[in-house]
N, C-alpha and C positions, 0 to 999 in steps of 0.2 A: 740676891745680888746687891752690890753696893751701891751707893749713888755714883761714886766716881767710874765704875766699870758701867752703867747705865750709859751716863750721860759721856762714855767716848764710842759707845751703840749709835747713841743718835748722832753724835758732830760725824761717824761714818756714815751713816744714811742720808744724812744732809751733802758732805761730800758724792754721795754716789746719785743725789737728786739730782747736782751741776749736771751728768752725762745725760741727761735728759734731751737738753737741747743741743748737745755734743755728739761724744762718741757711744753708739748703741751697742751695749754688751755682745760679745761674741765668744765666749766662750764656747767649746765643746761638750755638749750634755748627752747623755746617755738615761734614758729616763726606763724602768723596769716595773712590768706592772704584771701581777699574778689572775692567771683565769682558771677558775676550779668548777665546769658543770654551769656558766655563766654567763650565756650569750649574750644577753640583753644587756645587762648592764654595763659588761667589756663594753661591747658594741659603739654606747653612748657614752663611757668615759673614750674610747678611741676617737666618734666625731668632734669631740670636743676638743683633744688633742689637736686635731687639724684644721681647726680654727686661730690657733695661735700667733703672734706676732711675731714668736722667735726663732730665728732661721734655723741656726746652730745646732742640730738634737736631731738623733737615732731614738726609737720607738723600740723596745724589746718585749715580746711579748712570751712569759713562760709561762706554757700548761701545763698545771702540776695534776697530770693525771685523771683530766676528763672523760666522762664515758657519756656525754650527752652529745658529741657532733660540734661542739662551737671551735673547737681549731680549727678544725676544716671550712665550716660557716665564718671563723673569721678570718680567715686565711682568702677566702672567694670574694669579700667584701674589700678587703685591704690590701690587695696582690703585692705589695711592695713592704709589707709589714714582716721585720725579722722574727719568725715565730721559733723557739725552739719546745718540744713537747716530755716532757715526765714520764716514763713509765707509770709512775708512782707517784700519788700525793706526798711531796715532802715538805709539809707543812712551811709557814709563812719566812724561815729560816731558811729552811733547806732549797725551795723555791727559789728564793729573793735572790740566794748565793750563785747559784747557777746563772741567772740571769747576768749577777755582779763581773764571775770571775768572767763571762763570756765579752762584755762588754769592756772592761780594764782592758783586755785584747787589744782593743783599738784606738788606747791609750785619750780619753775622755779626761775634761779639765774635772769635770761636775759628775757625779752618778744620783740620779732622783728615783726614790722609791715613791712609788703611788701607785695608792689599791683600787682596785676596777670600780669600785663602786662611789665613786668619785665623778664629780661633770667639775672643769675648770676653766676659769675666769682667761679671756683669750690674753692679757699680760701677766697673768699671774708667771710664769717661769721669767719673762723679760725680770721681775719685781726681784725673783729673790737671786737672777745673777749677778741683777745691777748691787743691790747688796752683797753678796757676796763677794765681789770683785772689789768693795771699799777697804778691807782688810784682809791678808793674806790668813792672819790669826783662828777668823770666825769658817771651823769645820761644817758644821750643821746649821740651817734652818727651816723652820718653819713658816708656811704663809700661816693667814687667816682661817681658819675652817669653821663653814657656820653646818648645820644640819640641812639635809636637802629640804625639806618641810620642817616647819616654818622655815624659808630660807634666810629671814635676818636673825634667824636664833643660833648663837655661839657655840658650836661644837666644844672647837681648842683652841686656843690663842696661845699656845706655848703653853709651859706647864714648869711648877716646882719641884722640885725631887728631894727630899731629907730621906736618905739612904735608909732610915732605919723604920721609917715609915712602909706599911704593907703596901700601898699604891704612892704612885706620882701624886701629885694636882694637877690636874688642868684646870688654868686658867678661862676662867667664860665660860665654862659650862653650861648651857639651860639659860643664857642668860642673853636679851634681846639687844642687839647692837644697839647702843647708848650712843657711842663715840667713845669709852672708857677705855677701849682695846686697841685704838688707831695710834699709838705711839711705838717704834720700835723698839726693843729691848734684848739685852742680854739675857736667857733663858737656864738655866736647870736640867732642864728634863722637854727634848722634842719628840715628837709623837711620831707615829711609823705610816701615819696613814697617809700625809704626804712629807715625806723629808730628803732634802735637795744637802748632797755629802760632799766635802770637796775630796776627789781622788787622794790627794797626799795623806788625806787624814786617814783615808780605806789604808792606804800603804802601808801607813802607821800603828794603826790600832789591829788591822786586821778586817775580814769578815764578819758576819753575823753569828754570832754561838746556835748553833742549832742545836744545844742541848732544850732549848726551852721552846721548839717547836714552831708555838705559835703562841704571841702576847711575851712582853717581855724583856724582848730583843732589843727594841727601840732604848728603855731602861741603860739597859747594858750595854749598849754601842753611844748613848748618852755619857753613862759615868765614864766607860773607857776614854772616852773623846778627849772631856774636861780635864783626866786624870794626865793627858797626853800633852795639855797644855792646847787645846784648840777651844774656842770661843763658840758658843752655841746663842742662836739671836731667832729672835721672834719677827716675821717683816708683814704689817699690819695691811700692808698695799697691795700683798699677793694675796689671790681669795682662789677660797674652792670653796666647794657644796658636797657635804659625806652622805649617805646615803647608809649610814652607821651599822658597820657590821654585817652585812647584807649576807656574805659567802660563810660566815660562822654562823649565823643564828639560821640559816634555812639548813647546813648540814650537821652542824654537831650539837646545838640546842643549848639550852640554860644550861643543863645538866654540865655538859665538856666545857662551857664558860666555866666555871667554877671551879670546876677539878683542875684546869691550868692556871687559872686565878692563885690558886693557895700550892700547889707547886710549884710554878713559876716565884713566885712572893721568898718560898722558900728556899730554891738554887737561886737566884739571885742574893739573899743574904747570905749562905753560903760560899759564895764568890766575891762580895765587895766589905762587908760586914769584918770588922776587929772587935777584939772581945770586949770593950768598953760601951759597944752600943747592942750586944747584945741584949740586953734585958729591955733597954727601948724598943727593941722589936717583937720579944717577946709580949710584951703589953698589948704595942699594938694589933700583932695579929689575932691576941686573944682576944682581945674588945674587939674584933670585925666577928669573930667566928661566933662568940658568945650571940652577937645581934642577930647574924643570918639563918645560925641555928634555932634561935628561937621563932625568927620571923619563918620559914620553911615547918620548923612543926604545927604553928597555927594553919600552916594552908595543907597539911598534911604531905607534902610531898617527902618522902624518904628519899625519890631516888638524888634529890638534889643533896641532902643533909648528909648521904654515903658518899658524893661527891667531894664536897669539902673536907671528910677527913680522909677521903684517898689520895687527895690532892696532896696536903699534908703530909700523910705517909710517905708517897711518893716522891717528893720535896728535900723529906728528912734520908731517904735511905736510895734513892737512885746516883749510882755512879755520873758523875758531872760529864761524861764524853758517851754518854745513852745514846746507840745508835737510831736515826731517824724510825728507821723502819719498827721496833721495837717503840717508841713514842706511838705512834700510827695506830698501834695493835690497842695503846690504852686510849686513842683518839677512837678509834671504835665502839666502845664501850658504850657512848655516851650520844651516840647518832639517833634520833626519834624515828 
């Protein structure tokens, strides 16, 4: 980002500091949060939620396809909680959407995607409407997300995106709050694990592509945004604590990380990619695959290294509008 689009990030955050002692954001939020087999942690990103300062906001809870009892268990815990429930796991896409179009219904300023395995800071939503409400421009952002354990260690502080690159950046990574991340900024690339959307910008760009299941999404509802002329911002003052990946690594394991890793990588270039930066990503995906392949043969594990080039295959030769259910069945594959 530039310094001149930085430094009009902050003269808005500065302006949206003035309502502080003013006028207290009110916007309508619609906030959408996925439970897959997840009692516990739903549970405890839901108490948290009701800890909050901000009045404004509906709670949507989709269950995409539970067979462990926790809709029901959170449905007894939360009796006023909007639950609607899945047939069917439709992955973090297909889920999210349901939630989304349900919730547009009842015509929301803001929609917030946030994943169950999350506990959040009780201003965190005040933080990023107050921000958001400084500019009509800025579609997407980002709080703070540090990791649950260590809790002052930096999950994502927003993130970089060069399109031709196989992953985003996240900013702050692994990296223990300094004070180096406490500045807002104009961002790239926002993360999905908590991202607060302004509705015009949904109207605009559309839903989540559920071609890419799960991982990914965020990416591509990122480029679409920017692409749309909407403004994506980092707000350092809203905090949450991720509990990183909790609903993917307990059901579909290293193995299905990876195999969406490198076909996701893949219909995404396939989607934003012009033929001039072709070959930059060509590089880049082969310096990841070259590294991971080697580092999986030292530890012997095949099923991980058949992973990465099914991924790939899959990337290169699956139709871009691949029905969810059909994703599901290579989501299987890869379950411990």
């Amino acid at each position: 980002m530039t310094a001149t689009a930085n430094n009009a990030v902050i003269q808005a955050v500065a302006r949206s500091g003035a309502m502080q002692n003013g006028v207290v954001p009110n916007a309508k939020v619609a906030i959408i949060i996925l439970n897959w087999d997840s009692y516990g942690v739903t549970r405890d990103c839901l108490l948290s939620m009701s800890k909050l300062d901000y009045a404004n906001f509906e709670v949507v809870l989709v269950d995409n396809g539970s067979a462990d009892g926790s809709p029901e268990r959170l449905a007894a815990d939360f009796p006023h909680l909007r639950i609607i429930r899945n047939p069917v796991n439709l992955g973090f896409t297909g889920g999210n959407n349901v939630g989304l179009r349900d919730a547009l219904t009842r015509s929301p300023d803001y929609l917030l995607l946030l994943n169950n395995d999350t506990i959040v800071a009780s201003n965190f939503l005040t933080e990023l409407v107050r921000v958001a409400e400084s500019d009509h421009q800025i579609g997407l952002l980002n709080p703070k997300i540090y990791y649950f354990e260590p809790a002052k260690k930096i999950w994502c502080a927003g993130g970089i995106d060069k399109l031709w690159t196989v992953f985003p950046q996240p900013l702050g990574r692994r990296k223990l709050d300094d004070g180096s991340y406490d500045q807002a900024r104009e961002i790239s690339f926002t993360n999905g694990c908590a991202l607060l959307v302004r509705a015009e910008a949904i109207r605009t760009i559309g839903l989540l592509d559920e071609v890419f299941f799960l991982s990914f999404e965020d990416r591509d509802w990122s480029a679409r945004a920017l692409r749309a002329g909407f403004k994506a911002v980092y707000v350092p003052s809203a905090v949450i604590w991720h509990k990183e990946s909790y609903c993917t690594k307990r059901h579909l394991g290293l193995a299905g990380r990876d195999y969406f890793a490198m076909r996701n990588a893949v219909l995404f270039a396939r989607k934003h990619l012009r033929g001039g930066l072709w070959p930059l990503f060509v590089m880049s995906v082969s310096k990841y695959l070259i590294y991971k392949t080697g580092l999986y043969l030292l530890l012997a594990d095949w099923k991980r290294v058949r992973a990465l080039y099914l991924g790939i295959w899959s990337g290169c030769f699956e139709k871009q509008g691949l029905p969810a259910s059909q994703t599901r069945t290579r989501c299987d594959q890869f379950r411990l």
